[in-house]
C-alpha positions in Angstrom: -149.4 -18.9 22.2 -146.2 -17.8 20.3 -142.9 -17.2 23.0 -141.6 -13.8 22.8 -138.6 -12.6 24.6 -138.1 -8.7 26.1 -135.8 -7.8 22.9 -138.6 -9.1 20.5 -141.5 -7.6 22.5 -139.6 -4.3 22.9 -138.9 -4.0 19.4 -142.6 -4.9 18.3 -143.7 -2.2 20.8 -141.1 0.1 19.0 -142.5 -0.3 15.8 -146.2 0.2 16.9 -145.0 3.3 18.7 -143.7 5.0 15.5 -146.3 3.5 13.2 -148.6 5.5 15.7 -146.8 8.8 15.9 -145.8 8.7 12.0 -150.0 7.8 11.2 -150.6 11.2 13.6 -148.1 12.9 11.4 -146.3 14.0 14.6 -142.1 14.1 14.9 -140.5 13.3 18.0 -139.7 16.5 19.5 -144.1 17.1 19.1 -145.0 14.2 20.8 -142.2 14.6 23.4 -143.8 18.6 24.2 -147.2 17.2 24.1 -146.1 14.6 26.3 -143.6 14.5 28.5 -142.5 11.0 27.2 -138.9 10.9 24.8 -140.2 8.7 22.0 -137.0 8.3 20.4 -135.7 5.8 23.4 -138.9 4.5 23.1 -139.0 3.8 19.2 -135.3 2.6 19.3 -136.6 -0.6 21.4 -133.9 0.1 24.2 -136.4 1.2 26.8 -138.8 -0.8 28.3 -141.8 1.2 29.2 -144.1 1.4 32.3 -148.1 0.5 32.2 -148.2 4.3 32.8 -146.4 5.2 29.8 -147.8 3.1 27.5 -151.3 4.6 29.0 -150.9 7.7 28.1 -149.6 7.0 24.8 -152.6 5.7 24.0 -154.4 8.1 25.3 -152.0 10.9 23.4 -152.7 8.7 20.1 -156.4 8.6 21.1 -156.4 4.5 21.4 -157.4 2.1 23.8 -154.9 -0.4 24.9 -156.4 -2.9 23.3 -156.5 -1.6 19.8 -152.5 -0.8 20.6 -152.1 -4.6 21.3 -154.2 -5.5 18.4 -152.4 -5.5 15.5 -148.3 -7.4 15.6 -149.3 -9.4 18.9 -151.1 -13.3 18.6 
């Protein structure tokens, strides 16, 4: 199993976070209303989310948590 550290794994969560909210065709300020959750601190790889969050991401995105984790983890 490949070694991440939390600045790797933050970042790769970033980018999944945005790939998901760009795919929706949703900006920022949209997902944030819909939300509650900032996205920006989020997609800048600065913040490091709760289980809670990420949660209802997916469920805002209409995922399960495994299909988040799918695709840029090993």
């Amino acid at each position: 199993m490949e070694e991440y550290n939390k600045k790797e794994l933050l970042s790769i969560v970033a980018k999944r976070v945005k790939e998901l909210r760009s795919k929706k065709d949703v900006t920022q300020d949209n997902a944030l209303n819909d939300t509650g959750i900032h996205f920006g601190r989020i997609e800048q790889g600065k913040r490091d989310i709760s289980f809670f969050t990420l949660f209802k991401i997916c469920q805002y995105f209409e995922i399960s948590l495994k299909d988040f984790f799918t695709k840029d983890f090993d």
